[in-house]
Steps between C-alpha positions, in 0.01 A plus 500: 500500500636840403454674838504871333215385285204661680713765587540578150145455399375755802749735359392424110120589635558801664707653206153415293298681749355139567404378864722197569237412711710270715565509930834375588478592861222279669515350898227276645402300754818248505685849693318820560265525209112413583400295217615176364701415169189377301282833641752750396563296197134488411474861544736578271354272216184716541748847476646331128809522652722307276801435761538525868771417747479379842771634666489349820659619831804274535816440753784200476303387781145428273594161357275318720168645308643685202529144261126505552375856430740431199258188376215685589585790264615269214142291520305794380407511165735712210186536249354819666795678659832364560605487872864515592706346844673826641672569837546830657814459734672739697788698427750415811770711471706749377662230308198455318463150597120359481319284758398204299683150454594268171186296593248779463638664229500220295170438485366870410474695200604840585676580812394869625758649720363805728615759784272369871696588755805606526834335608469424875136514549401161696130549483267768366467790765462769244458810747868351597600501184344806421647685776816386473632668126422865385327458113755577321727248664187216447511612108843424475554205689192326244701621247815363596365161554274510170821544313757272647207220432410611113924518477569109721197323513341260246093600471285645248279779657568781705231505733323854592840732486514724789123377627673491854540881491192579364260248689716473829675887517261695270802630377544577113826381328666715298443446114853435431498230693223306349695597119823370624345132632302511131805534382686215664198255486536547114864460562454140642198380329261529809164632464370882695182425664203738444314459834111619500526454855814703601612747193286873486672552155447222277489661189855667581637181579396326122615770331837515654494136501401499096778754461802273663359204295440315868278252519177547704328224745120681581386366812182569789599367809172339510438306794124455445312455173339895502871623455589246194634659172471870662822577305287493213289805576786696420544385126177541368 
């Protein structure tokens, strides 16, 4: 499978003015989502979506269950809309090292690496974290992290860049920043995600993103079926 396939094809679409109609960012009930695979699956056969990915919440620590959401994912049927086996790991370190093992990632599609905590958190306390960096210092510690894993870590998607600072800090990142990890995701053949979920400037974001030739992954964050193919709102 050519990985950078429906990469291509979501970047083909929007050049067309054409909705790619497709949600690459879906959760459900196997983490923190609220419906199951076949419910959020079912609801997006009834929004034409033509491909979705569930990009599942994942650690090095989630073999025990992961083999089966995997089976449950690949039993649905590819006539309507063709569903995907993703995982969104953590980014760990400054290193850019991702929390997933060889067991895991061989049995998904796309691998989605994303900015949750940062390095040294132990559990989610987020007035701690909060309180404990200034905004500006929060923006560039995601960024730091986002690029050391698009420049030594093996995944396809950047998940939600700098959705920390926005969701967590309610701090805005300066522009440059988001042009220079375009840059380097085109640079090392990883996709930008468009987040409906995260990102007030989406339209910016394509068009810089259609300038530097990177490749786009369009994703939700759905975790229930009412927020499936959101992302698509914004293309037609």
């Amino acid at each position: 499978m050519d990985k950078l396939k429906i990469f291509k094809e979501i970047n083909r679409d929007i050049k067309k003015k054409l909705s790619p109609n497709v949600d690459l960012h879906l959760h459900t009930n196997w983490t923190d989502g609220k419906n199951t695979v076949f419910q959020m699956y079912k609801y997006a056969c009834k929004k034409k979506l033509k491909k979705i990915l569930f990009s599942e919440h994942a650690r090095s620590t989630s073999s025990d269950w992961f083999g089966s959401f995997a089976e449950e994912v690949n039993s649905l049927s590819k006539k309507s809309c063709r569903a995907y086996v993703g995982a969104e790991v953590k980014i760990l370190n400054f290193k850019g090292d991702l929390d997933i093992n060889s067991k895991i990632r061989k049995k998904v599609d796309f691998v989605m690496a994303s900015v949750h905590r940062f390095p040294g958190e132990t559990n989610i306390n987020k007035r701690e974290t909060i309180d404990k960096y200034l905004k500006k210092e929060a923006i560039e510690i995601e960024y730091e992290l986002s690029k050391k894993a698009i420049k030594n870590s093996n995944f396809e998607i950047l998940g939600h860049p700098f959705g920390m600072s926005y969701s967590r800090y309610k701090a805005k990142p300066n522009w440059s920043l988001f042009q220079d990890l375009i840059k380097l995701c085109k640079k090392y053949n990883k996709a930008f995600e468009i987040n409906s979920n995260y990102h007030p400037s989406i339209n910016k974001i394509v068009n810089e993103c259609l300038k530097e030739g990177t490749l786009m992954s369009l994703g939700s964050n759905a975790h229930s079926v009412k927020e499936v193919g959101k992302i698509n709102t914004f293309f037609k």
